[in-house]
C-alpha positions in Angstrom: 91.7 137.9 91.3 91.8 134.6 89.6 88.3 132.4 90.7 89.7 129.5 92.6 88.9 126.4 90.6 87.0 124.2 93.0 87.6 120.8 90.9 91.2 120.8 91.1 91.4 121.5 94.9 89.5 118.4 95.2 91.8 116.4 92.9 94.9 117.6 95.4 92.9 116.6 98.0 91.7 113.2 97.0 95.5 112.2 96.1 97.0 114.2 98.9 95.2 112.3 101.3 97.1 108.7 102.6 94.9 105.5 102.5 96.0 102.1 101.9 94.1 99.2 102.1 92.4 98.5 105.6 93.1 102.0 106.5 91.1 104.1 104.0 89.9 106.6 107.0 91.9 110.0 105.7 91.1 109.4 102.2 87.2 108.5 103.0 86.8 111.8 105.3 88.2 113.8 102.4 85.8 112.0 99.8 82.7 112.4 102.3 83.3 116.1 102.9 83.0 116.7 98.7 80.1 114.4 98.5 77.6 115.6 101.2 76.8 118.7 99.4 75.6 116.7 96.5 74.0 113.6 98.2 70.7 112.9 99.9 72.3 110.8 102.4 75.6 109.4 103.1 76.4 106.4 105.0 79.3 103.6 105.3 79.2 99.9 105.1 81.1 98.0 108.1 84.1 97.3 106.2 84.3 101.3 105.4 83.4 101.8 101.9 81.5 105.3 102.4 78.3 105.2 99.9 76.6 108.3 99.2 72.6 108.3 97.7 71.3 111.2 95.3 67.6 110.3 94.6 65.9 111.4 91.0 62.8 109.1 90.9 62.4 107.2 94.3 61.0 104.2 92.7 63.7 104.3 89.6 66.4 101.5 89.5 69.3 102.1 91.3 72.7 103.3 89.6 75.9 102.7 91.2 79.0 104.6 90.4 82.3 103.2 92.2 86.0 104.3 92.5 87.9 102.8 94.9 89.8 105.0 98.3 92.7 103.1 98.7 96.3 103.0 96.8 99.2 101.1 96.6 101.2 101.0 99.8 102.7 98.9 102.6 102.3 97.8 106.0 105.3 97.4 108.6 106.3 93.9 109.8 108.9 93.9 112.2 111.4 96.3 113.4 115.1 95.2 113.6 117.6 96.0 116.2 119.3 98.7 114.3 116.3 100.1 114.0 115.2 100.0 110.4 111.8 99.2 109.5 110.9 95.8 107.2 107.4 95.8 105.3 104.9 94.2 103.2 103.7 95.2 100.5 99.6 96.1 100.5 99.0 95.9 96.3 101.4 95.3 93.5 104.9 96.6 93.3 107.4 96.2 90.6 110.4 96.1 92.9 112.3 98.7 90.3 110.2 101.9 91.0 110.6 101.6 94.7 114.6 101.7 95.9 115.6 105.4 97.8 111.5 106.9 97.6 110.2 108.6 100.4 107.3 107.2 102.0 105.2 108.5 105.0 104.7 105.9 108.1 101.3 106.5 110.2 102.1 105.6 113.8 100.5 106.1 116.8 102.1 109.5 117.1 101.4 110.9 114.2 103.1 110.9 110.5 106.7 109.7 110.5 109.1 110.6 107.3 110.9 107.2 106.5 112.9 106.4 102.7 113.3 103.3 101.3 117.3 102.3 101.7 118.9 101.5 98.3 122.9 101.0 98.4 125.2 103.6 96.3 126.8 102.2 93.2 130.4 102.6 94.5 129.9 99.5 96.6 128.1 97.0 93.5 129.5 94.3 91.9 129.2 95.0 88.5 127.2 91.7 88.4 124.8 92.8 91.4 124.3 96.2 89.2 122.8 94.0 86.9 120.7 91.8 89.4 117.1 93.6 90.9 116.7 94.2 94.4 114.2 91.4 95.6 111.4 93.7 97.9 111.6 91.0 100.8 115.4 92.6 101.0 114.3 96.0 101.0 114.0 98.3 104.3 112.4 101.2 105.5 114.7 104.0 107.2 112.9 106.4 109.6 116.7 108.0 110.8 116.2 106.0 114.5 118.9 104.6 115.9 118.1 101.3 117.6 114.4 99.4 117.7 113.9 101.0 121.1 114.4 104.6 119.6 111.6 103.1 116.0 109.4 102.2 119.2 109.9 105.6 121.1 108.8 107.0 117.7 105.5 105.1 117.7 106.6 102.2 115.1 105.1 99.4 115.9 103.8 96.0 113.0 100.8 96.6 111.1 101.5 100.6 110.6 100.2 102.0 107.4 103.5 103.1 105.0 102.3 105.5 102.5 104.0 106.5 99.1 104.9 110.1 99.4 104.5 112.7 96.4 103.1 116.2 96.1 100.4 117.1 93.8 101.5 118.9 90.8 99.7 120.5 87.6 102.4 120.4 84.8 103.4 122.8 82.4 100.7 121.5 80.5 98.0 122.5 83.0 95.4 119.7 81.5 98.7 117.2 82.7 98.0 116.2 86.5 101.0 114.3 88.4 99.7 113.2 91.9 100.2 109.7 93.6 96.8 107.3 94.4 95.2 108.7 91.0 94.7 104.6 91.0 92.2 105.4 92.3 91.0 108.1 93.7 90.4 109.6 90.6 87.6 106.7 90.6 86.5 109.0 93.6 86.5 112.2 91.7 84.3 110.7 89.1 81.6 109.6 91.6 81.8 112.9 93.6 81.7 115.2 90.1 78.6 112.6 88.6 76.4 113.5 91.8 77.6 117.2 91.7 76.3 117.5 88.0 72.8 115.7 88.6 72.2 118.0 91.3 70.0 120.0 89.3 69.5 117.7 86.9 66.0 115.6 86.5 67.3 111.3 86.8 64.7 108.8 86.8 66.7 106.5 89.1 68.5 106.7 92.5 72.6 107.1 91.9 75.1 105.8 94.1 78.6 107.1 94.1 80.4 105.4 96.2 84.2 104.8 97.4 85.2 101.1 98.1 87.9 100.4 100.4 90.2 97.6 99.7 90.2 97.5 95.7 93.9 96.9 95.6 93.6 93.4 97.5 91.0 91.7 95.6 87.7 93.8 95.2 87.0 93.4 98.5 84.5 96.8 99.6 82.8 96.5 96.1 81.3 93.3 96.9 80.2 94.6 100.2 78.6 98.0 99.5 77.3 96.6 96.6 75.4 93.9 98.6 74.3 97.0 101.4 73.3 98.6 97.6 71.7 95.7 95.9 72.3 97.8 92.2 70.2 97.1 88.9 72.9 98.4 87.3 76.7 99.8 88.2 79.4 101.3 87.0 83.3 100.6 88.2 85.7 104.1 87.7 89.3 103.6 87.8 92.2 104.2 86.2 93.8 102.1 82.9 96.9 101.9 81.0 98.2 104.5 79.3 100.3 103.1 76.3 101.5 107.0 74.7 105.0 106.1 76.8 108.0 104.9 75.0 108.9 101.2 75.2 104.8 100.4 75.4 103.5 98.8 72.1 100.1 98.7 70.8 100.0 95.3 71.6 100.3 96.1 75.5 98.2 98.9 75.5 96.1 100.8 72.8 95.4 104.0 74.7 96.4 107.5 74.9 96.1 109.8 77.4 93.6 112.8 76.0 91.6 110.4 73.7 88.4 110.4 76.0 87.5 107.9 78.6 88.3 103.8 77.9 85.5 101.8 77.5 86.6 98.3 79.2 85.5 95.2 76.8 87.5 92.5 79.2 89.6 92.3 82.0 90.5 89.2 84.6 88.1 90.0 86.4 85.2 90.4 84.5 83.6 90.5 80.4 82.0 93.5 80.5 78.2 93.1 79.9 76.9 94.1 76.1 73.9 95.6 76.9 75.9 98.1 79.0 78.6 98.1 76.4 76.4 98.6 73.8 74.3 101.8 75.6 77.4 103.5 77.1 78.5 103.3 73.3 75.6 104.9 71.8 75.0 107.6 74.3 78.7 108.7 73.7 78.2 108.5 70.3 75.2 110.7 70.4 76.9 113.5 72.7 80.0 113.4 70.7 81.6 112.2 73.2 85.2 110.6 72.8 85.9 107.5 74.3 88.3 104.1 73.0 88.2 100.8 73.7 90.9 98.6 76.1 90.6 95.3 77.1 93.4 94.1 80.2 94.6 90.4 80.3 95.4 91.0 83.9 94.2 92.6 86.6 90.3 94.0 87.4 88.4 96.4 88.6 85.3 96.6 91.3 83.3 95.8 88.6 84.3 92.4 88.8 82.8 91.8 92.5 80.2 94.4 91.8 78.4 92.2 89.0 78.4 88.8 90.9 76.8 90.0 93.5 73.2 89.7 94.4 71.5 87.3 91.7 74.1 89.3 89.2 74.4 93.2 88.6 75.0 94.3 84.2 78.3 96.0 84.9 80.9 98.0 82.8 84.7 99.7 83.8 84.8 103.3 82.6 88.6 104.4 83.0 90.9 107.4 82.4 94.1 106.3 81.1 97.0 107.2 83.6 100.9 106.6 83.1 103.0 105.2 85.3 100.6 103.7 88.0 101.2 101.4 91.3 104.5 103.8 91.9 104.8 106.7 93.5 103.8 109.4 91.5 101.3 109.2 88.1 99.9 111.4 85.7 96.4 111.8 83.7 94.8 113.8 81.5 92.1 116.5 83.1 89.7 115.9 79.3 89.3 112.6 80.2 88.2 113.0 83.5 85.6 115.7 82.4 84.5 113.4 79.6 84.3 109.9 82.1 81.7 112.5 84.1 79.8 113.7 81.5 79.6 110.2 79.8 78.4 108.7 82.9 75.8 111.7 83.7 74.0 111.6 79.9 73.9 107.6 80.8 72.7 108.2 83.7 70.0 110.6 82.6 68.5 108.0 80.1 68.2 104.9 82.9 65.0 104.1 83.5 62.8 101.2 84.1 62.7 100.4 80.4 66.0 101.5 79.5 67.6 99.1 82.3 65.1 96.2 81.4 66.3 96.2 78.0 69.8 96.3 78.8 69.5 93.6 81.2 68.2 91.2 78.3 70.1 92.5 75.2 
């Protein structure tokens, strides 16, 4: 019998599980049930970011390593009389991957299948062919026949809408298509990074930690980060992929399979040298591959985590992903494995002296 691989499971599991922002709950459950085994203690702050505590050297600095729990999604808004559903989108959409995909509403009673309505082409102008459907004229429907038949099926404004899409290992098994890898990939990192120090001597005390709320400004990484109070931290997340056709180098430099990006400046954040400059070395002296991006938009937790407190050194570590904020995206398992073992041989080296002279290069 083939031996179960243990990693992958929790992959499925981590995108498999539904969490938007505000309602992280199934996704944090899943991440605290692979990160007990691992962690010395395990605790939430009161927005819900779940925070988990592996100590090496009690009175080391303190390492925090964050990926966020929630993805992409929407929230209902009102329920006409026909009974379809209207929504807000929770994160950013581009209103082109979204017309006729399934989605998974979490009512009161339980999960609720619903599809985004799209019109067939029979009935378009070849002018409104042409035009994009605006997402404030887009609708949810859950097959009810009335509002009073949505309401009967536990519909009701502020539900959770989910993207739906099932976990799948490609042809190429080291391909993984999944929706939420942005980011609970992040997760995967910061369960696997506590997993590998188990054994391992650390002369600090390592957080790994899911945020809630990433996807609507960075919201749990400035408050587990203050519950923390980290010397220095690490945001995991996805990046761009630009190995896709259409995507130039000017866009995006990175290919999927090329080792973890190293993230030199984002909107949200410059990434600090000293951390630069050591994350750089130490993968240099593992053999380690890694490249460089830098993103004129968008951020990641790292850009709350390092203006909190009197001001945290702070660098993004990402895995390049294709085809993220839709429903269904697709990584590379190397460059997962190599964002963990990066972060662990970092890790390994931060003490006292190592983290005062980052903090002052």
């Amino acid at each position: 019998m083939a031996k179960k691989d243990e990693t992958l499971q929790m992959l499925k599991d981590l995108t498999d599980a539904k969490g938007i922002p505000g309602n992280e709950k199934e996704a944090r459950d899943v991440m605290k049930q692979y990160l007990e085994p691992y962690a010395d203690e395990v605790y939430s702050d009161n927005l819900g970011s779940l925070i988990g505590k592996k100590i090496g050297d009690k009175k080391g600095p303190k390492i925090m390593v964050a990926g966020h729990l929630d993805e992409v999604g929407f929230m209902v808004t009102r329920i006409d009389d026909k009974g379809f559903v209207y929504f807000q989108t929770v994160g950013g959409w581009w209103s082109q991957v979204m017309l006729a995909q399934r989605v998974t509403l979490m009512t009161k009673e339980g999960e609720l299948t619903g599809v985004i309505g799209s019109k067939p082409p029979h009935i378009l102008s070849p002018e409104a062919r042409k035009k994009p459907v605006e997402i404030k004229d887009m609708f949810i429907d859950i097959g009810a026949s009335s509002k009073e038949e949505a309401k009967e099926f536990g519909v009701r404004p502020g539900d959770s809408v989910v993207p739906y899409f099932e976990f799948t290992q490609m042809k190429n098994d080291k391909m993984l298509l999944a929706k939420a890898w942005d980011n609970r990939i992040g997760c995967a990192i910061a369960i696997e990074v506590l997993k590998q120090l188990k054994k391992e001597k650390h002369p600090n005390i390592v957080y790994g930690v899911g945020t809630v709320q990433e996807e609507v400004g960075l919201r749990g990484a400035r408050t587990s980060a203050h519950a923390i109070n980290p010397d220095i931290a690490f945001g995991v997340d996805v990046g761009i992929a630009g190995d896709t056709p259409g995507v130039s180098e000017k866009e995006a430099l990175s290919k999927m399979g090329d080792g973890p990006q190293i993230i030199l400046y984002d909107a949200s954040m410059i990434s600090h040298k000293g951390v630069r400059d050591f994350v750089v070395d130490t993968a240099d002296e593992n053999e380690i591959p890694y490249q460089f991006d830098s993103l004129a938009a968008g951020g990641t937790d790292s850009g709350s985590i390092h203006l909190s407190h009197n001001g945290v050194p702070a660098l993004s570590i990402t895995v390049a992903t294709r085809y993220i904020h839709s429903h269904a995206a697709m990584l590379h398992r190397d460059d997962f494995e190599n964002a963990v073992r990066l972060i662990v041989e970092v890790i390994k080296k931060l003490d006292h002296n190592a983290v005062e002279n980052i903090t002052f290069n």
